[in-house]
N, C-alpha and C positions, 0 to 999 in steps of 0.2 A: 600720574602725569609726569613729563620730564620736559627738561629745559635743553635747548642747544645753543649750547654754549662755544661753542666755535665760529661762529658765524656775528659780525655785526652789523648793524643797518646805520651806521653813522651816528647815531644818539649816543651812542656808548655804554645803552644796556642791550641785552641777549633778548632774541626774541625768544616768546614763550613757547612750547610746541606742545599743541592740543591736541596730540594723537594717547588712544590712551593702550598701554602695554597689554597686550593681548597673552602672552606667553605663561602667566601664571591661569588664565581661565583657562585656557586650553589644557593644561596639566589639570586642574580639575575634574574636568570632564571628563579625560582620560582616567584617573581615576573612578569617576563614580562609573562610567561607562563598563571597568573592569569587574567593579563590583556589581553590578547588577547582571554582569553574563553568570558571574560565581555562584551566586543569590540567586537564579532561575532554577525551578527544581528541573533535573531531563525526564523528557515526555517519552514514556516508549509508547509504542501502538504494539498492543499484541492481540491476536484470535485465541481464543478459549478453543478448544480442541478436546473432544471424547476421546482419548487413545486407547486402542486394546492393549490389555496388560500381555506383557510379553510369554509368549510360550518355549518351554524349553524341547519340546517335540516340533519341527518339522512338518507340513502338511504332508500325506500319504498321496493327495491326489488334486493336480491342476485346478483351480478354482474357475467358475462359470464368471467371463468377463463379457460385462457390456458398455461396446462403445459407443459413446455419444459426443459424438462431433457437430459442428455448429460452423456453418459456411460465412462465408464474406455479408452475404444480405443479411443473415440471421435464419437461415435456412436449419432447422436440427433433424439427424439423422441419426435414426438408433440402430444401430448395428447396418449401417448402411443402408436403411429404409425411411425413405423421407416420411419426419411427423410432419400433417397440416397444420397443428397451431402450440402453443404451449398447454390444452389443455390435453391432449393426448401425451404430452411429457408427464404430467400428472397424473395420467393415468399410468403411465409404467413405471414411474418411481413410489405411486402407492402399492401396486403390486409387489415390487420388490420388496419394498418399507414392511408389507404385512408380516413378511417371513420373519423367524424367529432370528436373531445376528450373525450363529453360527450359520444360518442357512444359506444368508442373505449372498446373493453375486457379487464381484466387483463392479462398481458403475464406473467407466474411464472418460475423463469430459476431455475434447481434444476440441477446444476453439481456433479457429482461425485468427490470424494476427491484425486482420482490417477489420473484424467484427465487432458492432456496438458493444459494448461491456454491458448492456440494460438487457439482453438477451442470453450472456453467458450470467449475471446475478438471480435473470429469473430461473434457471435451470438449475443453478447451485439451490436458490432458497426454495422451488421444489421438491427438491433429495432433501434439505434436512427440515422443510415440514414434514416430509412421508418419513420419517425416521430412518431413511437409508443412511447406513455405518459405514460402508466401503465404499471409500472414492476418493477418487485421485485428478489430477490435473496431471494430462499427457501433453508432449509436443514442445516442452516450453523452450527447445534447442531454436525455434524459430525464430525467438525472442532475441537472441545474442546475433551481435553482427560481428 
């Protein structure tokens, strides 16, 4: 509490001034505010990821690449031949999955940028239930403005 003492009301004592000092809470807080950002562990998010171990030979010969692109409605197209539903995407990512890793194609997912993302998760979590190892996310230039 603090007095103002500059001022009189005629009696010839100070009135008392019932404001209460705000500036030490406020430093407080400021502190404890600092320490609790200090004191948060940082969160990362990361994917776990099978990587092939690197080779020091070169391939001899173009690898069989299929694309799978996925339209505006949720439309998927595998190698430009429209599937009618996600269980025929099942069917050709068990196909592939069956081959042994060396064998296996590239799968290339090329979504479109207005597309559900519930339609490109069901195609991703298709390829790694069927154990497909090669695959990639194409297109992603469409992304950047």
């Amino acid at each position: 509490m603090g007095m103002n003492v500059g001022s009189s009301s005629g009696s010839g004592e100070p009135d008392v001034m019932m404001d209460v000092n705000t500036t030490p809470l406020i430093d407080v807080m400021l502190v404890l505010l600092v320490m609790l950002i200090i004191t948060i562990p940082i969160q990362l998010h990361t994917i776990n990821l099978d990587m092939p171990p690197p080779s020091p030979n070169p391939p001899t010969e173009e690898p069989v690449v299929h694309t799978v692109m996925i339209d505006f409605d949720g439309t998927v197209y595998w190698d430009e031949t429209a599937l009618p539903n996600i269980d025929a995407v099942n069917a050709k990512m068990q196909e592939i999955g069956s081959k042994p890793i060396g064998e296996q194609p590239e799968v290339h997912i090329k979504p479109n940028k207005l597309v559900d993302y519930g339609v490109v998760a069901a195609v991703m979590a298709s390829a790694q239930r069927n154990s497909v190892k090669k695959m990639g996310m194409v297109g992603n230039e469409q992304y950047v403005k």
